[in-house]
C-alpha positions in Angstrom: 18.6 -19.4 18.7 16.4 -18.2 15.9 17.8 -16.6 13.2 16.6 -14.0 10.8 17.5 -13.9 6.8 17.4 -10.9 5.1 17.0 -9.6 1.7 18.4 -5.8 1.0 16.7 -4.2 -2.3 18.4 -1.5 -3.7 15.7 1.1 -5.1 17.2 4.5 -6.5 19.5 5.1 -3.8 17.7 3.7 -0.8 18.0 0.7 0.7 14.6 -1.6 1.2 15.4 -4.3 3.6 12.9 -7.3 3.8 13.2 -9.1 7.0 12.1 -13.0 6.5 9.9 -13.9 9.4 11.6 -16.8 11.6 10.1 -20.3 11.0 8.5 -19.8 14.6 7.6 -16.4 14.6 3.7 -15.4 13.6 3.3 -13.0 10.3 1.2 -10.2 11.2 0.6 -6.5 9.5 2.9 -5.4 12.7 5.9 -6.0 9.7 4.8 -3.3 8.2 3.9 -1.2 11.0 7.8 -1.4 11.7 8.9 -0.9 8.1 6.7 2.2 8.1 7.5 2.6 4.6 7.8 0.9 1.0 10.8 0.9 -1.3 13.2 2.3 1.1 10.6 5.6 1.4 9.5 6.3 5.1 5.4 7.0 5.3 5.1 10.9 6.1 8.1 12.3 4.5 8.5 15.0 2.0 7.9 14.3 -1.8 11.7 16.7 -2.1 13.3 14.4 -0.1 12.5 11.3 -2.8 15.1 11.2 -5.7 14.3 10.7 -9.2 10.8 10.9 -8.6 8.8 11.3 -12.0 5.8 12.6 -11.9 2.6 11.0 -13.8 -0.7 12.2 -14.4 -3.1 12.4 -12.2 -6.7 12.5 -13.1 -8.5 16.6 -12.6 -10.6 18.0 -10.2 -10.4 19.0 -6.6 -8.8 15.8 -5.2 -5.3 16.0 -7.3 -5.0 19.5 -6.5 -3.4 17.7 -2.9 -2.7 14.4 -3.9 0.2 13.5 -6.3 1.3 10.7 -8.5 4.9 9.5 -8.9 6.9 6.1 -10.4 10.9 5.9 -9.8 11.4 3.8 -12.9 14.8 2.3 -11.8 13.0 0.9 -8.9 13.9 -3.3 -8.3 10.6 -4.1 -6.5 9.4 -7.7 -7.3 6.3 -9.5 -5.9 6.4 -13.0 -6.3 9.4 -13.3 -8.4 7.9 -10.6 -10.7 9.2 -7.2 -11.3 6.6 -4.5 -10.7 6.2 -0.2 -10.9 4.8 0.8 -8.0 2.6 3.8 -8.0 3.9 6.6 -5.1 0.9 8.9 -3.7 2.1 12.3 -1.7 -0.8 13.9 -0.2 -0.2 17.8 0.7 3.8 16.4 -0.2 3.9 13.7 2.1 4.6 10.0 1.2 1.4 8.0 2.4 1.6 4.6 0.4 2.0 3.1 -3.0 -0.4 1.3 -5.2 0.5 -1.8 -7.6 -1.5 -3.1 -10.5 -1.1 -7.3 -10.1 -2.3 -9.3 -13.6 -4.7 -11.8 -13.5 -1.6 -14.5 -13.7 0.6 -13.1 -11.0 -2.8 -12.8 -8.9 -3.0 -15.8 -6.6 0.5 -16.2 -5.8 0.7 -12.2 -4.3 -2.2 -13.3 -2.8 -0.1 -16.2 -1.1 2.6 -14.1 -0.2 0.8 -11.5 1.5 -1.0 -14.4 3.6 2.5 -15.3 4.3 4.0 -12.2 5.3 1.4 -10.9 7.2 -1.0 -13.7 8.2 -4.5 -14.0 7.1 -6.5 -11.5 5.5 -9.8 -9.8 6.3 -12.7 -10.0 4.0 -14.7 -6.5 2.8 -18.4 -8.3 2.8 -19.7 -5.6 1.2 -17.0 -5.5 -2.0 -16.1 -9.5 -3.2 -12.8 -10.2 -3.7 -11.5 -7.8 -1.5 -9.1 -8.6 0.9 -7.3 -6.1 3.1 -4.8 -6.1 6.6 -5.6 -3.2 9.0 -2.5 -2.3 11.0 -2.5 0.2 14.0 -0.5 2.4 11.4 -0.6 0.9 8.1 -3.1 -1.1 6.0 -2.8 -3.7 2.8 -5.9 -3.7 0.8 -5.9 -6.1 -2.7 -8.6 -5.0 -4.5 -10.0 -6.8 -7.7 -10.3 -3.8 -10.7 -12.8 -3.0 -13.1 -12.9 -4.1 -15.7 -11.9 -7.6 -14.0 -9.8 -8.5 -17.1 -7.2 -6.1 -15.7 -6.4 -7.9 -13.1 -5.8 -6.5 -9.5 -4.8 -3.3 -7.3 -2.1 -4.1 -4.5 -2.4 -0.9 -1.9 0.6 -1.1 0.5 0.2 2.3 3.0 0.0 4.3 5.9 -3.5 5.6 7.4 -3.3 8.4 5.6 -4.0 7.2 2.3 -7.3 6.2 3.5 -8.3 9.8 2.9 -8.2 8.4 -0.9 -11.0 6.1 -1.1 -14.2 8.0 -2.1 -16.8 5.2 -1.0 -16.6 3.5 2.4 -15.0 0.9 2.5 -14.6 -2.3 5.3 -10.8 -1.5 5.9 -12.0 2.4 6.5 -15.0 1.7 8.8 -12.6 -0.5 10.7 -9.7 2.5 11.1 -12.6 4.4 12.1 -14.0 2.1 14.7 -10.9 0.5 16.4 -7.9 3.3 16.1 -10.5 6.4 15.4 -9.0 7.2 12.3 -10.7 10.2 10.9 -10.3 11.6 7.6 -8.4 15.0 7.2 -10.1 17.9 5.2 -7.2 18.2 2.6 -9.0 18.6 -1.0 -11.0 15.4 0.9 -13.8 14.5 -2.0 -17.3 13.9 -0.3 -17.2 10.3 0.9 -20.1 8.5 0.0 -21.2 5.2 2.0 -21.6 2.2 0.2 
């Protein structure tokens, strides 16, 4: 009989539970197409239905009239044994995915344990060190920053944060191509090929 452990996270009131994958099941981004969510928040819902949400700033111009920026600093997220604030985008309101700055320590053991969680990664050719997980309704993209002394960008999201990324990117052309993702015209900044 296989048998599944579990870990339950408690983050601001919700409860994130972290299902273990059984020592004879595949990992595969379908984990997160089930979770549907991060921290206990559900992809798609309302930015009022969040507690203790703080805001943060947001850079100016036409995109962050529709997209917004918020921490919950009592959150107990860790990656790899380390504690991390995760970074909430709500486009038009709604929840579409977090993003997570990794240091250049922490950096190849996330790397591990997203391999482990959700199998091997996809290379962007066009964009070294880029790895990302397409999903048919959520996507993982680790991203190296600039400048490279800062580490690394952890994007764990629905679809609809791809709407975000201003150039095109391997994990967009491949939403575009196999689940005909399209981006919506919300405050949508040009999007410039690579």
């Amino acid at each position: 009989m296989k048998t599944l452990f579990h870990r339950v996270v408690w983050t601001t009131g919700f409860v994130f539970l972290i299902a273990a994958q059984s020592p004879d099941s595949e990992p595969s981004i379908a984990v997160l197409d089930r979770e549907n969510g991060f921290g206990g928040v559900c992809f798609g819902c309302l930015d009022t239905q969040v507690p203790r949400l703080t805001h943060t700033p947001s850079g100016i111009g036409k995109r962050w009239r529709t997209t917004k920026l918020f921490t919950r600093q009592s959150d107990t997220v860790t990656i790899s044994g380390q504690a991390v604030v995760p970074t909430y985008w709500f486009r038009n309101h709604h929840f579409e995915g977090v993003t997570i700055d990794v240091g250049l320590a922490q950096a190849d053991a996330v790397l591990a344990a997203l391999k482990r969680k959700y199998g091997p990664s996809q290379r962007d050719t066009a964009e070294a060190e880029t790895h990302y997980w397409l999903g048919a309704r959520t996507y993982i993209l680790y991203e190296r920053t600039y400048p490279k002394s800062r580490g690394w960008e952890l994007h764990i999201s629905s679809l609809a944060m791809l709407n975000e990324q201003v150039v095109e990117t391997a994990v967009r052309s491949q939403a575009r191509a196999k689940l005909g993702w399209q981006p919506d015209s919300l405050g949508l900044p040009r999007q410039f090929p690579r």
